[in-house]
VMD Tcl script that draws the C-alpha trace (Angstrom):
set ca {
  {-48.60 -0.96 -90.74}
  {-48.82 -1.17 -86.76}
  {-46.12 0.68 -84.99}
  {-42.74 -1.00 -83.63}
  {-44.36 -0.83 -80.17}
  {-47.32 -2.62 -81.23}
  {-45.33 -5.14 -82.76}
  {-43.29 -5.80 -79.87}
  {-45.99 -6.05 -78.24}
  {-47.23 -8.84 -80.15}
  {-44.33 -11.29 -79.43}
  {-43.03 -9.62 -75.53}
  {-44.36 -8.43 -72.45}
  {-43.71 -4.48 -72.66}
  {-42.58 -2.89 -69.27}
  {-42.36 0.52 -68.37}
  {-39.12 1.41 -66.16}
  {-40.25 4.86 -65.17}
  {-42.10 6.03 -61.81}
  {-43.46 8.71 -64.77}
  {-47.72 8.12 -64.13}
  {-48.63 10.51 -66.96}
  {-46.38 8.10 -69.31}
  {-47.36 4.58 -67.74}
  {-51.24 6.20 -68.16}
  {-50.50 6.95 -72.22}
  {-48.05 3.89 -73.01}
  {-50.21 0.90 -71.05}
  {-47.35 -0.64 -69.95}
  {-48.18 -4.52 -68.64}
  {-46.37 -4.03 -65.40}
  {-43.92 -1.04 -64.32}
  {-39.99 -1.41 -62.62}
  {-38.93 1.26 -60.11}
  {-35.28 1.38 -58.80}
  {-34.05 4.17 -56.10}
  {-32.94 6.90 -58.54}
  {-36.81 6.58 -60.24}
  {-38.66 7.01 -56.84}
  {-36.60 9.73 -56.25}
  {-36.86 10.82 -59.48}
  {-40.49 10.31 -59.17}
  {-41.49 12.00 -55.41}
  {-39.85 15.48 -56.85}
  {-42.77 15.40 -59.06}
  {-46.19 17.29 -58.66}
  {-47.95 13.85 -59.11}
  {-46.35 13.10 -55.61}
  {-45.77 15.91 -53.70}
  {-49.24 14.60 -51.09}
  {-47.85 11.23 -50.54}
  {-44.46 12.40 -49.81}
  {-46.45 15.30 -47.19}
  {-48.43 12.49 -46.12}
  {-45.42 10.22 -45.22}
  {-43.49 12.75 -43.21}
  {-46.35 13.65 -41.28}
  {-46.63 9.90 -40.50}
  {-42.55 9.71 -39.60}
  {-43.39 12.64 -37.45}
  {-46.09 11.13 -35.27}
  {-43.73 8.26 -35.25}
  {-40.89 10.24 -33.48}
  {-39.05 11.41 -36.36}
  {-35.55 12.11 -36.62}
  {-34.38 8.15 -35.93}
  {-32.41 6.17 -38.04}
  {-35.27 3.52 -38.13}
  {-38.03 6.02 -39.03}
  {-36.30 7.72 -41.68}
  {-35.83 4.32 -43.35}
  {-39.77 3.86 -43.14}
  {-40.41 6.88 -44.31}
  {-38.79 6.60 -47.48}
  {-39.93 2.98 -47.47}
  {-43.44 4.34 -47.02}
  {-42.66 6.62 -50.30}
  {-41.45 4.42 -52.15}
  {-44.91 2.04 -51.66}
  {-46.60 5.20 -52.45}
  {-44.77 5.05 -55.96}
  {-45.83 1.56 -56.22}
  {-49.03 1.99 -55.21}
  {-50.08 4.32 -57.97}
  {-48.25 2.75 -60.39}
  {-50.36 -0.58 -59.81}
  {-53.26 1.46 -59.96}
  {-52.75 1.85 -63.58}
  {-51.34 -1.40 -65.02}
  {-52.45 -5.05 -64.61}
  {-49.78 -6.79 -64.15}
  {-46.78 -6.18 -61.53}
  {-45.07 -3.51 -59.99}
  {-41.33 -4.13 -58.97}
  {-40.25 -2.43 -55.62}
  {-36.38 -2.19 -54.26}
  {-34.99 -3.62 -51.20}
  {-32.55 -1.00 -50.20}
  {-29.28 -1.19 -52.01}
  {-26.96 -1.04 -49.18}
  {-28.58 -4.20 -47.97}
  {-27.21 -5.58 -50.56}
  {-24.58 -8.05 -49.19}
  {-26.86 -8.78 -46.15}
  {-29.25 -11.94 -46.74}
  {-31.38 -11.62 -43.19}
  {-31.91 -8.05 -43.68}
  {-33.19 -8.04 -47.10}
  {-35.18 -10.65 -46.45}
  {-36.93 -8.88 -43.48}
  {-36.81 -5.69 -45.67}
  {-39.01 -7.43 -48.41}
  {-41.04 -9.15 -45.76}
  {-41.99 -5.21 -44.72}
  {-42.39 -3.80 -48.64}
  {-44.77 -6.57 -49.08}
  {-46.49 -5.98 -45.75}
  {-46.94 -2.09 -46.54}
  {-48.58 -2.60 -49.91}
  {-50.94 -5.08 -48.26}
  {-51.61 -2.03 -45.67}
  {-53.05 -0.27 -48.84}
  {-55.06 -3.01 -50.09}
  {-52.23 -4.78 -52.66}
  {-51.91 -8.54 -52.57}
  {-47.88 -9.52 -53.20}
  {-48.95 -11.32 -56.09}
  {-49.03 -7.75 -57.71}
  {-45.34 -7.15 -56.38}
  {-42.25 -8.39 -57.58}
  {-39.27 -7.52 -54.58}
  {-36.21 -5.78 -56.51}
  {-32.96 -7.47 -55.19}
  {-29.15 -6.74 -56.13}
  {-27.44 -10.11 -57.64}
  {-25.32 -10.14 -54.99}
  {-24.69 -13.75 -53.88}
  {-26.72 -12.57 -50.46}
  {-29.16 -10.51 -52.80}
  {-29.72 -14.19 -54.54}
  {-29.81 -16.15 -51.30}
  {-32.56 -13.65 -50.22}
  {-34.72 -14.36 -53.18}
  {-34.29 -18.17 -52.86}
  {-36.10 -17.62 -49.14}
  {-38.77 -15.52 -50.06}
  {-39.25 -17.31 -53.30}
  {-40.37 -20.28 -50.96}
  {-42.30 -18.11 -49.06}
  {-44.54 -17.01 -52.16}
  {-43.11 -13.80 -52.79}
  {-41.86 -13.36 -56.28}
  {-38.38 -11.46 -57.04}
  {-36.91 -9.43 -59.21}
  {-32.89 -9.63 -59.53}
  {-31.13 -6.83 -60.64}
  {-27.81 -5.30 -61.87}
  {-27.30 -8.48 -63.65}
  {-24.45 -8.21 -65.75}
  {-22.95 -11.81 -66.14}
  {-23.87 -15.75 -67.25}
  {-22.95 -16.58 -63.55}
  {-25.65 -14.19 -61.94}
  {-28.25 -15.78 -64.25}
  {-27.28 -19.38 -63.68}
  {-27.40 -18.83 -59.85}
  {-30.70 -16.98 -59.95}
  {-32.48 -20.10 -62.04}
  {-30.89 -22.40 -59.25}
  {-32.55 -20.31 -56.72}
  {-35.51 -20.65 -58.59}
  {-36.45 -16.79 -58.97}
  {-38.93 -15.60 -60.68}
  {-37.69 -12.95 -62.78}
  {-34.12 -11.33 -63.57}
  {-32.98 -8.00 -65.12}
  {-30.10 -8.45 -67.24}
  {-28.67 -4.63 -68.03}
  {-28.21 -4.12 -71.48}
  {-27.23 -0.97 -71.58}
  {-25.07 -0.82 -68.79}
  {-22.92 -3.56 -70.25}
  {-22.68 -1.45 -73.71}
  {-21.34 1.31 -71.82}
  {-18.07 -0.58 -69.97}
  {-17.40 -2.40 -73.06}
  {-17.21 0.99 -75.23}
  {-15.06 2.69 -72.42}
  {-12.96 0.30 -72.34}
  {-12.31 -0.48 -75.73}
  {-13.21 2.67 -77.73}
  {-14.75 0.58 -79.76}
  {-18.62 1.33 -81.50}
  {-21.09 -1.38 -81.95}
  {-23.93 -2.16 -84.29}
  {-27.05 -3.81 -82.34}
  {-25.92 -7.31 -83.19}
  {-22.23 -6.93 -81.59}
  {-23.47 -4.77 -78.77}
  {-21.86 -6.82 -75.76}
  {-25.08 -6.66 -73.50}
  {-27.51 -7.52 -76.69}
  {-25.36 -10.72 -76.56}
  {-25.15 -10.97 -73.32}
  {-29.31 -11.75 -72.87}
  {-29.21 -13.56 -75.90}
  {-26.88 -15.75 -74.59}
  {-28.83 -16.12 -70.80}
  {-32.15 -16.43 -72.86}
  {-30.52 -19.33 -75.06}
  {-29.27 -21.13 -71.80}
  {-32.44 -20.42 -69.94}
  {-34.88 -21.73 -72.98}
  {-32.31 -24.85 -73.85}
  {-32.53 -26.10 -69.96}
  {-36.26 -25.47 -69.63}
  {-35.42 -22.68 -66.79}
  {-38.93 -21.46 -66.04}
  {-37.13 -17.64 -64.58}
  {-38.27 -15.03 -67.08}
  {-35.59 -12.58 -68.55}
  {-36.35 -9.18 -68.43}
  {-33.80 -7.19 -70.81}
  {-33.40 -3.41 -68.96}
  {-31.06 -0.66 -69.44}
  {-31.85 0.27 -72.90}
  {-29.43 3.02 -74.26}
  {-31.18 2.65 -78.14}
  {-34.44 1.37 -80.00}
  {-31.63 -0.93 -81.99}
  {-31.13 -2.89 -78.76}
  {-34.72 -3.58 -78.07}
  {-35.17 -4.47 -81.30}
  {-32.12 -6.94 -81.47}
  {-33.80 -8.38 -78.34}
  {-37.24 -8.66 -79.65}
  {-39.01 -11.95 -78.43}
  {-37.26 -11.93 -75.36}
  {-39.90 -12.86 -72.51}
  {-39.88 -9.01 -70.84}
  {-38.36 -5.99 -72.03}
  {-38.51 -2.82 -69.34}
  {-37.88 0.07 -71.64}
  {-37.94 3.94 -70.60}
  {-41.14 6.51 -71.96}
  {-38.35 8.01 -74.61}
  {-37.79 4.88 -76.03}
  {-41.29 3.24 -75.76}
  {-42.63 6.64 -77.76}
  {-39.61 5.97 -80.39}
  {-40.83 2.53 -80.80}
  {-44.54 3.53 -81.47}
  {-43.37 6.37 -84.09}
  {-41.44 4.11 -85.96}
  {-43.81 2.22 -88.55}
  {-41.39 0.02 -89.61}
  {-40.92 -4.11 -89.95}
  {-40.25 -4.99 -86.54}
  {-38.58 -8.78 -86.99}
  {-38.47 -11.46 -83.78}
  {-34.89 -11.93 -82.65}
  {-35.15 -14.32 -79.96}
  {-37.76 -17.46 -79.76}
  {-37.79 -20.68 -77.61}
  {-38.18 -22.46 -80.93}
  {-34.56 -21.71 -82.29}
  {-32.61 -21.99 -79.14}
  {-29.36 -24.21 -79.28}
  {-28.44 -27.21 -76.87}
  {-26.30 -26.30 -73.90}
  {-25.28 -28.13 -70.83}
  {-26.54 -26.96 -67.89}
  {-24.32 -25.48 -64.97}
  {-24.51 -25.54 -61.42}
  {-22.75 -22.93 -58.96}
  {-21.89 -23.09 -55.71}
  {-21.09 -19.54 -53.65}
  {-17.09 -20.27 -54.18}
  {-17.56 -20.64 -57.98}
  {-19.84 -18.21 -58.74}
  {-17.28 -15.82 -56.47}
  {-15.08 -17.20 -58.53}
  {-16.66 -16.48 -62.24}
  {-17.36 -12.74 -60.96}
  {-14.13 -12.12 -60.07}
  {-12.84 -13.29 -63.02}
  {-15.82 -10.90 -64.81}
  {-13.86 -7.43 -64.59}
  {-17.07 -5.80 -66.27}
  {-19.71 -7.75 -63.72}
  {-17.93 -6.78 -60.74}
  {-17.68 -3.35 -61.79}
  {-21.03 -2.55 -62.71}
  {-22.46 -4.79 -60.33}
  {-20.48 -2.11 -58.02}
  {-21.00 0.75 -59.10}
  {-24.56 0.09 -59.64}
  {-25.37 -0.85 -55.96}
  {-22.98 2.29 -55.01}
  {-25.57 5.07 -57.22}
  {-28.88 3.37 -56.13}
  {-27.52 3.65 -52.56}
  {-26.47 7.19 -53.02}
  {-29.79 7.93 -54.24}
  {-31.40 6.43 -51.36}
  {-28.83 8.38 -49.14}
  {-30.50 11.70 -50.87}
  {-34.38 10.68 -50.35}
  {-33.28 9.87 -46.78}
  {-30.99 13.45 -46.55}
  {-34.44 14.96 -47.60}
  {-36.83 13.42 -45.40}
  {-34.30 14.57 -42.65}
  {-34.78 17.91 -43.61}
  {-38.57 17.92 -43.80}
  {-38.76 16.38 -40.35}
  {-36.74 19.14 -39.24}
  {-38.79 21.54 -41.00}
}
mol new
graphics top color blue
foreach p $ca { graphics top sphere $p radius 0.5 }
foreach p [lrange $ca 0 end-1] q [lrange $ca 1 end] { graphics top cylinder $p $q radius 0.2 }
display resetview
């Protein structure tokens, strides 16, 4: 019998959602997702301790202490993630527009427009980058533009039916529904436990993928957040799944029947929707647990980007 991981394998495109190079190198991963709190994460490590020398002593020859080089800096480290990540898989690596960008459609735009421009620097084409965007209604705008332009996006901290709907009708390429993040507001605010069919953000993608697959909506769905192997495998057969090293080496220790939960051949009939800004406003504010996350996520990746920046500050100084 071939392990869970191989299995999945066999009907999804695995993902690794780590900045972790020893793990990508033993999992094989088909592409890789990095976020803010990973590249930090990641540029603490041994693995990166050169590029991130090698990036202040480029801020420094740039001037150093401004605003504007500090950003490039960690913009320049976070590529560096990227960079070596791509090495190793074949597919794509996802990079972040800054989070506190988040409700500002020009400059994420011209954000991505230097992410992309960066990696070419070193030699990678943007078909080998997805752009990491908030789904903010700006966030989505943003993608919609440099989807035209031929750069492929990544929407993230996607928590609701509206986000999804308005990302298809932007025509995105990819989004990242959070599974786990979902679970977690539903148990705090219930108190409730639930198995891996009820879990509220296992039904949540089920329901997007369902939508996408009954309206022909060519945008993949990525499942992320993954607090338990019960939730990948409730989504198995979804198009991408980007799972964390502990959970991918669960997965290929457990020998076990690994069945396919979701398939474009058993999807039901639904009507499609269309959104405009005031009623997708509209559906998230009437989404207490969207909102919220959606919040609160774009508040820790900025706080983590606030940190790299606090520490590239320091080094400068140094």
């Amino acid at each position: 019998m071939t392990s869970k991981l191989e299995q999945l394998r066999s009907m999804t495109t695995v993902v690794a959602d780590t900045g972790d190079i020893e793990a990508v190198r033993r999992l094989k991963p088909v592409d890789c997702t990095t976020n803010p709190s990973i590249v930090l994460k990641a540029l603490g490590t041994e693995a990166f301790q050169e590029a991130f020398q090698e990036a202040i002593t480029w801020g420094k020859a740039k001037g150093g202490q401004d605003d504007a080089v500090i950003g490039a800096i960690a913009d320049r480290m976070a590529i560096s993630v990227g960079a070596a990540l791509a090495e190793l898989v074949p597919g794509r690596v996802s990079t972040e527009v800054d989070a506190d960008l988040s409700f500002d459609t020009k400059a994420s735009v011209e954000k991505a427009h230097q992410i992309i421009a960066g990696y070419k620097e070193r030699g990678i084409e943007k078909d080998r980058i997805l752009i990491k965007l908030a789904s903010t209604w700006e966030g989505i705008r943003a993608a919609e533009i440099l989807q035209k332009e031929g750069i492929d996006c990544n929407l993230t901290l996607l928590f609701s039916k509206a986000q999804a709907i308005a990302c298809a009708e932007a025509k995105v390429f990819l989004i990242s529904p959070f599974v786990g993040r979902i679970l977690d507001w539903y148990k705090k605010s219930t108190g409730e436990d639930y198995t891996s069919e009820t879990d509220p953000g296992v039904v949540s993608v089920r329901s997007i993928y369902n939508y996408y697959k009954a309206n022909g909506i060519g945008t993949i769905v990525m499942g992320a957040s993954f607090r338990n192997a019960g939730e990948i495998e409730a989504l198995a057969g979804c198009d991408r799944l980007t799972i964390s090293p502990q959970l991918l080496d669960e997965l290929n220790a457990d020998q076990g029947t690994l069945a396919r939960a979701l398939s474009p051949d058993t999807v039901k009939a639904e009507p499609h929707v269309s959104l405009d800004e005031k009623s997708f406003r509209w559906a998230m504010n009437q989404d207490a647990m969207a909102t919220e996350k959606l919040a609160e996520g774009i508040r820790g990746f900025a706080k983590d980007m606030d940190t790299l920046r606090g520490q590239i500050a320091k080094a400068l100084a140094a």
